[in-house]
C-alpha angles and dihedrals in degrees: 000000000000087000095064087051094045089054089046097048083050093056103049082042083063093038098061093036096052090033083127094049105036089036074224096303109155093191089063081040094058091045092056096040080051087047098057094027081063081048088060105034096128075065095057100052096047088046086057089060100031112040087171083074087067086104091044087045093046083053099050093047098046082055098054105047087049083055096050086045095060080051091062105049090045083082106044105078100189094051116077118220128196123163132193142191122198098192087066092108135003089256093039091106094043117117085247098051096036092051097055094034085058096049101057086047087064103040095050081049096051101093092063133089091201124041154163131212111189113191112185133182101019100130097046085052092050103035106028115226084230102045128071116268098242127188094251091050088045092050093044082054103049088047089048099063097041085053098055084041083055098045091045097052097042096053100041114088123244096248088056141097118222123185111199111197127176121193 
């Protein structure tokens, strides 16, 4: 059962991150979450025997479709792409790091008119899958992701889109 929910979580996750590219289709969406769920198949079948490895798979493909998003914008020279993600050091979520990750974010995406800022793994770095979800890590969250709202929309000009994803 919560795997049926886990695959079709996975699929309007798809969907709305590749809405430009599948025009929301599910169908195409199906087809991409198929393609990176073949990518991880060592994964599969260790997730068949292990359900404990659902947190390690959601990482991976998160990952991975993250990874196969920057592709695609590789090849789309109007439309601006910056990812970041914020479990890349143990400092990496804290108001210092995320300001200035997020900065240069901007400022490599100012000369677009169109643009995506993907932001992964905040919420793992912040509330640790692991550790309770206390009150104080779910504020710091919460705060989190309206500071880097606020900064985003503060230092992109008027004229430009800006697509703010978090993963």
């Amino acid at each position: 059962m919560t795997r049926d929910r886990d695959d079709l979580r996975r699929l309007h996750f798809i969907n709305a991150l590749f809405a430009h590219a599948t025009g929301q289709d599910l169908y195409l969406a199906a087809q991409i979450k198929a393609a990176i769920a073949l990518s991880l198949a060592e994964f599969e079948v260790q997730l068949a025997d292990h359900p404990e490895f659902a947190q390690r798979y959601d990482a991976a493909f998160n990952a991975a479709a993250a990874e196969l998003l920057a592709r695609l914008f590789a090849h789309h020279p109007r439309h601006g792409f910056f990812h970041w993600d914020a479990s890349l050091t143990l400092a990496a979520a804290t108001p210092l790091f995320t300001r200035a990750e997020i900065m240069a974010g901007l400022r490599k995406l100012a000369p677009y008119r169109d643009a995506t800022l993907l932001v992964t793994n905040l919420r793992p770095a912040l509330i640790p899958p692991r550790r309770r979800a206390t009150p104080r890590r779910k504020r710091d969250y919460a705060e989190a992701l309206a500071f880097i709202r606020d900064l985003a929309a503060a230092r992109t000009a008027r004229g430009s889109n800006l697509h703010l994803l978090f993963l």
